[in-house]
C-alpha positions, 0 to 999 in steps of 0.5 A, a space after each residue: 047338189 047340196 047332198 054332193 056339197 056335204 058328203 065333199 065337205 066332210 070328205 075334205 074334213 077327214 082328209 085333213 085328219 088322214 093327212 096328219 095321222 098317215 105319216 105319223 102311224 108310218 113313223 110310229 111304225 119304224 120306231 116300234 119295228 127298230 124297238 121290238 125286232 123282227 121276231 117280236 114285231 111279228 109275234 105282236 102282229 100273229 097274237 096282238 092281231 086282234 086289234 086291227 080285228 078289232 077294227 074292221 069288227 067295229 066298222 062292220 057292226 057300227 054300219 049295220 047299227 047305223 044302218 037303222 039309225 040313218 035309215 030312221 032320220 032319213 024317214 024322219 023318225 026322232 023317237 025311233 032313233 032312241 029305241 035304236 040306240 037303246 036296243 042296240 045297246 042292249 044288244 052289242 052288250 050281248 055280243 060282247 059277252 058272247 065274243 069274249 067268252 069265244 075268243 077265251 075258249 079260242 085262246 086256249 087252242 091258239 096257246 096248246 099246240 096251233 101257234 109256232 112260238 118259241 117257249 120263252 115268248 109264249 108269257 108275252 104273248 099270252 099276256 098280249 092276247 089278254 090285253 087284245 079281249 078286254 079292248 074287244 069288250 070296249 070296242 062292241 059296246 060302244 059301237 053304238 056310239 060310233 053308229 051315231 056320230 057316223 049316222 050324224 055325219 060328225 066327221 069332225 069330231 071323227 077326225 079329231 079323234 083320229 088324229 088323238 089316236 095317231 099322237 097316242 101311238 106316236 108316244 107309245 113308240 117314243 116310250 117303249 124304244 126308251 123303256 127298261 122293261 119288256 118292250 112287247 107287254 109293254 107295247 101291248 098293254 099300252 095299245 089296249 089301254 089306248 084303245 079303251 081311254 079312246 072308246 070312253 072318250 067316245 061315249 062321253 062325248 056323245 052323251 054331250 052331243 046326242 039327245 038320243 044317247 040317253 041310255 033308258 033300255 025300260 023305257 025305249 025297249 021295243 021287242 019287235 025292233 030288238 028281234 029286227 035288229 038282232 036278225 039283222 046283226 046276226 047275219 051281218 056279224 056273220 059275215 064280218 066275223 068270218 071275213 075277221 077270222 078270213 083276215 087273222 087267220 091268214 097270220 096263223 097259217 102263216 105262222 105255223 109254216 113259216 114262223 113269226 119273221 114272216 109275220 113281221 112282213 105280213 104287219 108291215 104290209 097290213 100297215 102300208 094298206 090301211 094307211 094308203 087305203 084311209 084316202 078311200 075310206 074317208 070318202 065311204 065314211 062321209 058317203 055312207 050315210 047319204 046311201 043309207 039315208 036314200 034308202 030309208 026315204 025310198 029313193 032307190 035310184 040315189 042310193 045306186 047313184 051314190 054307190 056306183 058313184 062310190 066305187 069309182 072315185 074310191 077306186 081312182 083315189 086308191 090307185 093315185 096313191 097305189 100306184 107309186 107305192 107299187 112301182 117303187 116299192 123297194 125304195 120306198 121301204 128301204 128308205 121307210 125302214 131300217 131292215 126289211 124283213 122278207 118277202 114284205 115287198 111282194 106282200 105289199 104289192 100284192 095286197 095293194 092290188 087285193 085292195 083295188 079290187 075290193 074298193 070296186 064292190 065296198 060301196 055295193 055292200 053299203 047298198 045291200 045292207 041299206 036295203 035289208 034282207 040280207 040273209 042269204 048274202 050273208 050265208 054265202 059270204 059267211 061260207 066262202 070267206 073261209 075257203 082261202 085259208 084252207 086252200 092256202 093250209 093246202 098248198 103250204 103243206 105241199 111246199 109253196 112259198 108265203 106268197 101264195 097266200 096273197 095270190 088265193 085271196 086276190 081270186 077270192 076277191 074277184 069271187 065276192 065281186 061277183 057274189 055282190 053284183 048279183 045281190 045287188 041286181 037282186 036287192 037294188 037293181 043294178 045293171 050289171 052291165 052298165 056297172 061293168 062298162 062304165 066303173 069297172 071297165 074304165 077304172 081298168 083302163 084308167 089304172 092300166 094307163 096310170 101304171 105305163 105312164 109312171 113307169 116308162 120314163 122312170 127306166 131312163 133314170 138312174 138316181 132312185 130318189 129322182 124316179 120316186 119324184 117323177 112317178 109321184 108328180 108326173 104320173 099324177 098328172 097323167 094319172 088325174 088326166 085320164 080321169 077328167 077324159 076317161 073317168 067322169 061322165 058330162 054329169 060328173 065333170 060338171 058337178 066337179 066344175 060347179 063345186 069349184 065355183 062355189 068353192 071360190 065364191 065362198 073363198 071371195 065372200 070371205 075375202 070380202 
């Protein structure tokens, strides 16, 4: 109970912050379209890509680095926890060399006959991807650190972080509409600069806070724990460097058929996920550690509990928002923006649905990475993330429409759910039955539910504003309904019921 009470209390600490930055990064986002244009937004989105690489890069690795930090606190190990961060130090200062010098080498292909840019953009955008790999060498050596402030479960400062970034990007938009000179080399630099004062301030900080960020790599270098780790982060950057390649290459394939206006869709519906999908996100940050930490103590039926527990509430506060926004998505855009380039509303929804899907098996990842040995699972993953592009190369070259790059990547995250409920049987004994019956089965129907209920009585109305109001409210409560009925469990209901009465309790002991 107390272990459900924190992961809620830091769940409610980053909902806070995801509450402030949503609206925020979505304004900030019609300002930077209305400043750039279509075609520059689109070019930024194609080169400048990389930062939103950038991040899911740092996610992924800072979870295989927290992966043994948690995994130690949770055996109790303080003296382990510094040879941890020393030797992952040492080590994410490796990567960054080696990734830098690749995406260098890989610039000059981009730049000499791959990308569609017209000539008098081809400066900017170059200037633009220099600014994107000097951000990359900042954003690897200090995963570290975001791998000791998630390990700590400081979603507090997690939070206030965020919000810092969403104000920065919010002034960057304000300056650029108003800026005399070039709006896009000045929209980048400033990105890359914001990215690198934040990842400075990080480290900072938690050589405040942390008395294991000492760097001492003589003193607190192990051999054996370095060749661990370095095994463990080479496969696990194997995967998430191919799903990272998987995710801009679907800009570049694009790019080279359809041009950089398609481009400016692709971003627009990129930023719409990650915003809506920061709800489910908070609840993995905060419940992360605990199914780590489980592991390392050997408590092997927790760690299922909380993952399995994961993908359900995840996936339900995923849809409570997905929902409307897939319903009424034309009006929501045209209300957001002031021109909406094509196709963007079929991306996005599209893209939404992917994301349901994935939200499933994110927090079975968790526990296969938690558990270790995961090289197999890495070679696989490594091997089909990259199946999409090439079956989308194939059938732009036969004629088909943009579209189709979102329907080939929905198959294949169906594809990796499946990959990753047999590892998980494999590694953590999962019942893949059980796991289908009650968190996939009843999160299908209770979507399925959701979307009916939202959008029958929305028929009947004309005024569209009116529409977007009855879908938000009274397909929510429909939508929470189902959930309490259908969803949870007797054991579930009653930890929901006792949290609210502790909640209460502490509110009258103030008052008192």
């Amino acid at each position: 109970m107390q272990a459900v009470h924190r992961v809620a209390k830091n769940t409610g600490i980053l909902y806070v912050k995801m509450a402030i930055t949503l609206f925020i990064s979505l304004y900030s986002t019609r300002l930077v379209l209305a400043a750039l244009g279509a075609e520059d937004f689109g070019l930024f989105n194609l080169v400048g890509g990389v930062i939103a690489m950038l991040g899911f890069l740092n996610a992924s690795m800072a979870a295989s680095s927290q992966r043994f930090m948690s995994f130690a606190q949770g055996a109790g190990d303080l003296d382990k926890v510094k040879k941890i961060f020393n030797v992952s130090t040492l080590l994410h200062l490796c990567i960054a060399g080696v990734i830098v010098i690749a995406f260098e080498i890989v610039g000059y292909f981009l730049f000499n006959g791959i990308l569609n840019i017209a000539d008098n953009r081809m400066f900017v955008a170059k200037m633009i991807y220099q600014f994107m790999v000097i951000s990359t060498f900042f954003t690897v050596i200090s995963v570290p650190y975001e791998a000791v402030i998630t390990s700590h479960e400081n979603m507090l400062f997690y939070a206030i972080e965020g919000i810092a970034e969403a104000v920065i990007k919010l002034s960057i938009a304000f300056y650029i509409t108003y800026d005399e000179n070039d709006h896009l080399i000045m929209y980048g630099f400033l990105m890359a600069l914001m990215s690198i004062f934040l990842l400075v301030l990080r480290r900072v900080y938690c050589h405040w806070k942390y008395q294991e960020c000492e760097i001492k790599i003589r003193q607190y270098y192990d051999k054996s724990l370095f060749k661990e780790m370095s095994s463990f982060a080479g496969w696990s950057l194997l995967g998430s460097s191919s799903s990272m390649i998987a995710f801009y290459g679907q800009g570049i394939v694009i790019n080279m058929f359809f041009g950089t206006v398609v481009n400016a869709a692709q971003g627009i519906a990129a930023q719409i996920s990650g915003q809506l999908s920061l709800l489910a996100n908070t609840l993995m940050v905060a419940l992360n550690p605990m199914i780590v930490k489980s592991a390392g103590a050997g408590d092997k039926q927790m760690m299922l509990k909380a993952s399995m527990m994961g993908s359900k509430i995840s996936f339900f506060l995923l849809a409570i928002l997905f929902i409307p926004f897939i319903i009424e998505m034309p009006f929501i855009l045209e209300f957001w923006l002031k021109n909406v380039p094509e196709y963007t509303i079929v991306f996005c929804r599209l893209l939404l649905l992917r994301n349901l899907i994935e939200q499933l098996y994110m927090p079975l990842i968790t526990a296969i990475n938690a558990v270790g040995n995961i090289k197999s699972f890495q070679k696989i993953l490594g091997l089909i993330n990259l199946v999409p592009l090439v079956v989308s190369y194939v059938l732009f070259s036969m004629g088909f429409s943009p579209v189709n790059i979102y329907l080939v990547f929905i198959g294949y995250s169906v594809l990796k759910f499946v990959i990753v409920l047999y590892f998980a049987k494999t590694n953590c004994d999962l019942s893949i039955p059980f796991f289908l019956k009650n968190i996939v089965l009843k999160c299908a129907v209770i979507f399925l539910l959701g979307i009916v209920t939202s959008i029958i009585p929305s028929l009947f109305l004309q005024n569209k504003f009116i529409q977007l109001i009855e879908v938000l409210f009274l397909g929510g409560i429909f939508f929470l309904g189902f959930i309490w009925v259908i969803g949870l469990n007797g054991e579930e209901r009653s930890l929901v019921v006792n949290f609210k009465k502790s909640l209460m309790m502490k509110f009258k002991r103030r008052e008192g």
